[in-house]
C-alpha positions as a printed Julia matrix, in Angstrom:
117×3 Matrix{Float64}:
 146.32  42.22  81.52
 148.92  42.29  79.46
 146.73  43.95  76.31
 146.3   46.44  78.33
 149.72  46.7   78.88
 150.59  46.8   75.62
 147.74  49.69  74.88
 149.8   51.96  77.69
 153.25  51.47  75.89
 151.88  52.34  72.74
 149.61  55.45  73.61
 152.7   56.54  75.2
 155.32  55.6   72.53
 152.98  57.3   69.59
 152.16  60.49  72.43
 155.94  61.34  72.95
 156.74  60.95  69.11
 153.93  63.34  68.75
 155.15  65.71  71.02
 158.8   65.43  70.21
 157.49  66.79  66.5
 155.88  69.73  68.11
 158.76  71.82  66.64
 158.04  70.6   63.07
 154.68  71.16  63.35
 154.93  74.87  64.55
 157.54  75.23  61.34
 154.47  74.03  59.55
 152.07  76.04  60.81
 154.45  79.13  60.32
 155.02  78.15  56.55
 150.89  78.46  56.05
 149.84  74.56  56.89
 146.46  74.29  57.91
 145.9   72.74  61.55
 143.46  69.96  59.99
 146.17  69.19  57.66
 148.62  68.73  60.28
 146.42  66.43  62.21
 145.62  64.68  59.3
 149.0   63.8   58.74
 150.26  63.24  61.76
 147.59  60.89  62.85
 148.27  59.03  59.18
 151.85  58.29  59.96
 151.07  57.09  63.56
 147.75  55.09  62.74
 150.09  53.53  59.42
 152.83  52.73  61.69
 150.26  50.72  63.96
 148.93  49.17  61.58
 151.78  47.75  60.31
 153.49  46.54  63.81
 149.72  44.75  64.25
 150.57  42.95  61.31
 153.61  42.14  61.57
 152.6   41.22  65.36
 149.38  39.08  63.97
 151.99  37.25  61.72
 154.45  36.12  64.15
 151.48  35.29  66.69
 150.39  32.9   64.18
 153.73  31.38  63.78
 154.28  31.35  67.72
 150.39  29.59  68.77
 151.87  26.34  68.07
 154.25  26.51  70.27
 152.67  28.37  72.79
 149.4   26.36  72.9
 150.25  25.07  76.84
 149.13  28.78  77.96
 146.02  29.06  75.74
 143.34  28.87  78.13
 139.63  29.08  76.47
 141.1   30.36  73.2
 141.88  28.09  70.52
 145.46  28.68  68.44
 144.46  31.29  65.18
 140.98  32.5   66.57
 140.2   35.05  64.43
 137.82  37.07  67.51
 140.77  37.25  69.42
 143.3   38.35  66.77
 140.67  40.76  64.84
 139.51  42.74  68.57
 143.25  42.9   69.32
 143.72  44.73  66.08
 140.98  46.84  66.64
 142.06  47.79  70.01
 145.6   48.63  69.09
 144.12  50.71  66.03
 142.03  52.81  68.42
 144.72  53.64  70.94
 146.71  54.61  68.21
 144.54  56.74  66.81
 143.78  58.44  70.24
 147.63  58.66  71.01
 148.2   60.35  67.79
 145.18  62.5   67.53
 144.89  63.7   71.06
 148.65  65.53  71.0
 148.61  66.92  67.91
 145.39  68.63  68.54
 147.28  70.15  71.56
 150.26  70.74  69.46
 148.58  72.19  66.76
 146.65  74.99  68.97
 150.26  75.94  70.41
 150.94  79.15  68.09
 154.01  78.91  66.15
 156.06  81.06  67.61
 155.98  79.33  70.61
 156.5   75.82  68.92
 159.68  77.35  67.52
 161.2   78.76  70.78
 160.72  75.4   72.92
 163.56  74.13  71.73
């Protein structure tokens, strides 16, 4: 339950950065960018980002097993299933909360981008 909870948070948290850049991206696109290079980049700085809190997060989950090993139920402290579908999951959601905005924003024409702030 509480992966799940954690894939919510972040689709949001990576969706509204997204959107908040929807300005910058229409200043791109008005400049000459091309819309795949937008995505590209966009989804590159949120997928990076992701990647790094999992590992960071991985790290510290390591550190924490031992003391948390009371609440492990059917999962042994460091199994590297667990901590590698985790991962996975959290790099998929990211990728979807990154991509799936900046598609939108990108087919926004710049003029528009520019004037919604």
């Amino acid at each position: 339950m509480e992966g799940c909870l954690a894939c919510v948070g972040l689709y949001e948290l990576l969706s509204y950065e997204v959107m908040r850049r929807t300005p910058e991206i229409g200043v791109r696109m008005a400049v000459g960018a091309q819309r795949h290079d937008i995505l590209r980049f966009i989804v590159v700085q949120g997928v990076g980002l992701s990647v790094l809190g999992t590992v960071i997060g991985i790290i510290a989950a390591l550190g924490a097993t031992r003391y948390l090993l009371s609440l492990l139920y059917g999962v042994q402290p460091g199994d590297p299933l667990t901590f590698a579908v985790v991962a996975i999951l959290l790099a998929l959601v990211a990728f979807a909360a990154c991509y799936l905005p900046a598609r939108r924003a990108t087919r926004v024409d710049p003029m528009v981008a520019l004037r919604h702030e």
